[in-house]
BAFI-3210 file (N, C-alpha, C; in Angstrom, 3 decimals, decimal comma, padded with zeros to 6 digits):
// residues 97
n [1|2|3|4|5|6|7|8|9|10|11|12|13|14|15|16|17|18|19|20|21|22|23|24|25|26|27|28|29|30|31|32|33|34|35|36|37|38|39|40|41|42|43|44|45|46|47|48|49|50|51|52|53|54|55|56|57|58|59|60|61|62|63|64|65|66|67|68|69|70|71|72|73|74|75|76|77|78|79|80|81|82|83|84|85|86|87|88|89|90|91|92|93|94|95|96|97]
n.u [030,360|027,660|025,140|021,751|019,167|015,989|012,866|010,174|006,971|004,323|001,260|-001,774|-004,871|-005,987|-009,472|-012,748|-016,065|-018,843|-022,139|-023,016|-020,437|-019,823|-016,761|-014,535|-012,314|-009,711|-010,048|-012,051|-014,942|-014,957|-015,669|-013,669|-014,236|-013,838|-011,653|-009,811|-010,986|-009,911|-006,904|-006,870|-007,122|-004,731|-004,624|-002,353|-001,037|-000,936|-002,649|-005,013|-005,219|-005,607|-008,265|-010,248|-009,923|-010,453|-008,794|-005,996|-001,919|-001,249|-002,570|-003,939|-001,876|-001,121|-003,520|-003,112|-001,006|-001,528|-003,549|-002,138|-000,155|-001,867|-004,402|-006,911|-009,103|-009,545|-010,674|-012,651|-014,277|-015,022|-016,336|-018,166|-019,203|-019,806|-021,699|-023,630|-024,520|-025,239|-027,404|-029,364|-029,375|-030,976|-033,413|-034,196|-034,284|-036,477|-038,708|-038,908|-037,793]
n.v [000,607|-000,461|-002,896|-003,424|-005,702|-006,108|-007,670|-008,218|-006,637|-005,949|-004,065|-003,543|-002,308|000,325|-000,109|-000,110|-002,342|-000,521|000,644|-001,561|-000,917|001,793|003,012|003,275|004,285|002,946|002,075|003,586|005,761|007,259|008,414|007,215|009,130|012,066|011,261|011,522|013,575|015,985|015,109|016,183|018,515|019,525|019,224|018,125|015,056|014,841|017,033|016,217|014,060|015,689|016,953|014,977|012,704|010,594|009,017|007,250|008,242|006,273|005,072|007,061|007,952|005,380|004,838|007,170|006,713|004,149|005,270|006,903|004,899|003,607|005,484|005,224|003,246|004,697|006,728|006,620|005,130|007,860|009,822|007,752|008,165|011,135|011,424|009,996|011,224|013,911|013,099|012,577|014,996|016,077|015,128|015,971|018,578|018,480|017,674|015,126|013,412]
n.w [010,881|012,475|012,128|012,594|013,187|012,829|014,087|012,556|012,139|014,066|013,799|015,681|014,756|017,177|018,009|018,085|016,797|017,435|017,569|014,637|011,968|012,978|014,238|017,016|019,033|020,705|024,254|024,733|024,183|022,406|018,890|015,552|013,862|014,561|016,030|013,670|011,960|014,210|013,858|010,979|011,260|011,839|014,805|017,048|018,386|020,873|021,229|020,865|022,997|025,220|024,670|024,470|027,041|027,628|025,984|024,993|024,484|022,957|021,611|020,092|018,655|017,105|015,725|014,008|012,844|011,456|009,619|008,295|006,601|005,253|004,122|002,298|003,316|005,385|004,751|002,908|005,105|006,690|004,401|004,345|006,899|006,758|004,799|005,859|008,331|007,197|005,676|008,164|009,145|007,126|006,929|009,495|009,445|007,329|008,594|009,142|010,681]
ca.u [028,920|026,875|023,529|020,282|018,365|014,748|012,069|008,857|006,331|003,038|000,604|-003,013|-005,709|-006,660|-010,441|-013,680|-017,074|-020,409|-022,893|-022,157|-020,449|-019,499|-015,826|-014,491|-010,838|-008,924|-011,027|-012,861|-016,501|-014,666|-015,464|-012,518|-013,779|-013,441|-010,114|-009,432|-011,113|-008,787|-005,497|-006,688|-007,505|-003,829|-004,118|-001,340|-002,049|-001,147|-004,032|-006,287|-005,198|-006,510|-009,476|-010,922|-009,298|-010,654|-008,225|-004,460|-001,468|-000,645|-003,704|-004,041|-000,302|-001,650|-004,547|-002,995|-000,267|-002,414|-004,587|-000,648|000,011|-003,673|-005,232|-007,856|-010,193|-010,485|-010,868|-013,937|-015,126|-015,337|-016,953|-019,480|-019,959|-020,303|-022,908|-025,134|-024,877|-025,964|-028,631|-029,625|-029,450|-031,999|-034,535|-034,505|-034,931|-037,645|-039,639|-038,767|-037,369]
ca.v [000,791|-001,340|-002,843|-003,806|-006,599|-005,897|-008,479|-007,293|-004,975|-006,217|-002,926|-003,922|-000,901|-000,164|000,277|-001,631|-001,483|-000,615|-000,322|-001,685|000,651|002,374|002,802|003,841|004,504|002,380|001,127|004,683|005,401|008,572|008,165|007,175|010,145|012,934|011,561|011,493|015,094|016,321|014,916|016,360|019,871|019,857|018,790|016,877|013,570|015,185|017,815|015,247|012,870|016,531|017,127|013,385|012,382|008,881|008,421|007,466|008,798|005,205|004,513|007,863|007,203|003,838|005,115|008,200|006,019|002,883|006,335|007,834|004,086|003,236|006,367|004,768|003,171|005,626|008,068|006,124|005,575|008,981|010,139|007,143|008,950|012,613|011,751|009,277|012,635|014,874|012,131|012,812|016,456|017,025|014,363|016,475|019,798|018,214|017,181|013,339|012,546]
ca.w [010,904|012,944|011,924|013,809|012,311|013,160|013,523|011,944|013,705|013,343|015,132|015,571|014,989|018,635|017,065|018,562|016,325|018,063|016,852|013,339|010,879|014,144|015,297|018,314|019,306|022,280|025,243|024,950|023,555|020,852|017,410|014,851|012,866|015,418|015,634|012,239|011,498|014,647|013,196|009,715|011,378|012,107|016,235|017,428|019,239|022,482|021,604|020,746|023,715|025,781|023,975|024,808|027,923|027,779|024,698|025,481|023,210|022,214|020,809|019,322|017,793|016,443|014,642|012,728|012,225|010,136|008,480|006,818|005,660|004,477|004,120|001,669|003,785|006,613|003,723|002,760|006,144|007,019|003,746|004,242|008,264|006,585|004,332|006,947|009,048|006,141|005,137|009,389|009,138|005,869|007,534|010,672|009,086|006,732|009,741|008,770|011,755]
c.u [028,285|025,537|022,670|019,451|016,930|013,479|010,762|007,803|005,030|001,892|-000,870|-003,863|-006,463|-008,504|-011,314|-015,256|-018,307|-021,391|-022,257|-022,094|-020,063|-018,008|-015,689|-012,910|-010,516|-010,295|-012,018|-014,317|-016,190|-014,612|-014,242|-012,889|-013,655|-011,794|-009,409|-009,149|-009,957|-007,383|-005,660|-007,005|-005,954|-003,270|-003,140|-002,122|-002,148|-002,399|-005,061|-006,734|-005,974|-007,887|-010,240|-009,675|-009,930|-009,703|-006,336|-003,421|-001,417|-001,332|-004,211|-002,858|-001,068|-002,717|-004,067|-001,954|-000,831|-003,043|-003,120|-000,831|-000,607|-004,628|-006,710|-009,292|-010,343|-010,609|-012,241|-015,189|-015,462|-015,974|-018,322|-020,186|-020,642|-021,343|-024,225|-025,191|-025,497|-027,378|-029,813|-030,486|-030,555|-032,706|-035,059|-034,874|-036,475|-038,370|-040,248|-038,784|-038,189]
c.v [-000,453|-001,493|-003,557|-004,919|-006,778|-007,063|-007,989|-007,327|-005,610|-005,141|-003,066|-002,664|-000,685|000,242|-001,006|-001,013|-001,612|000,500|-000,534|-000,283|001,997|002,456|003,499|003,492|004,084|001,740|002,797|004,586|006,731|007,620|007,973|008,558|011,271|012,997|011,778|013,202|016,054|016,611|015,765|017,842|020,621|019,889|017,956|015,922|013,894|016,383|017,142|014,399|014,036|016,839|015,639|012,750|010,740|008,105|008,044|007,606|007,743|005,329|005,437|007,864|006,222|004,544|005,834|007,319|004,815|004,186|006,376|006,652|003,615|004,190|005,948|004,660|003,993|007,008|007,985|006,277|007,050|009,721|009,486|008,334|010,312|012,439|011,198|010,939|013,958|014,531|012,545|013,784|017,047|015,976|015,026|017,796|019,634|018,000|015,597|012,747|012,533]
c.w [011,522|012,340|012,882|012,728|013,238|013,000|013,298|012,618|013,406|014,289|014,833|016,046|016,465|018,430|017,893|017,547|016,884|018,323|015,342|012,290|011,766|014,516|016,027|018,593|021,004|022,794|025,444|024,051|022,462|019,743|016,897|014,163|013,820|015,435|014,726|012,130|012,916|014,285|011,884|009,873|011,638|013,571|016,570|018,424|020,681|022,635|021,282|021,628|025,164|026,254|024,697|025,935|028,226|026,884|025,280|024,525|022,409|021,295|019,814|017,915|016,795|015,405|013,486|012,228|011,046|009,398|007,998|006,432|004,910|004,596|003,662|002,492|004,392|005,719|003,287|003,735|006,870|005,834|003,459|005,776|007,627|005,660|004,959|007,824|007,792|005,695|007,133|009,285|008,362|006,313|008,654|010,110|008,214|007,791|009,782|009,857|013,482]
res [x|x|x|x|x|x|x|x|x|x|x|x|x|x|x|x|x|x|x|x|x|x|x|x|x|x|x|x|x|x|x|x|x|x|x|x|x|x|x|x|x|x|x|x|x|x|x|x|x|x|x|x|x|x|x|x|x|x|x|x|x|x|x|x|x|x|x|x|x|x|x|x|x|x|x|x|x|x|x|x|x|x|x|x|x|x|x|x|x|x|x|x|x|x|x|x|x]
***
């Protein structure tokens, strides 16, 4: 049996934020949650890397990959996005906005 002695992986979220409270996936202007809700609709990364053609697989890779090992936060951040968009949505129908 042969072994491989691996030196450790360190994979940096390809993620930029703007405006704040904002991310955005790779060197593209797509939301992290689009990609998120994609991956969680059951799209693969190559139908997601389709869908948004500014996105590249790596970077699509990279993301769902840090969401399986740390689901937490981007579990957060996307339940903070769906309620600022709900908070949107009943300001605009009220005639708030």
């Amino acid at each position: 049996m042969t072994t491989v002695d691996f030196e450790p992986l360190t994979v940096s979220v390809p993620m930029w934020e703007e405006p704040a409270g904002v991310f955005r996936v790779g060197k593209s202007r797509v939301l992290l949650e689009l990609v998120l809700a994609a991956y969680l609709r059951g799209e693969s990364p190559e139908g997601i890397v389709r869908s948004y053609r500014s996105l590249t697989l790596v970077d699509v890779y990279a993301v769902i990959g840090c969401y399986l090992a740390n689901p937490t936060p981007f579990n957060n951040y996307l339940l903070q996005s769906e309620q600022q968009a709900e908070l949107i949505r009943t300001r605009i129908e009220s005639g708030q906005y």
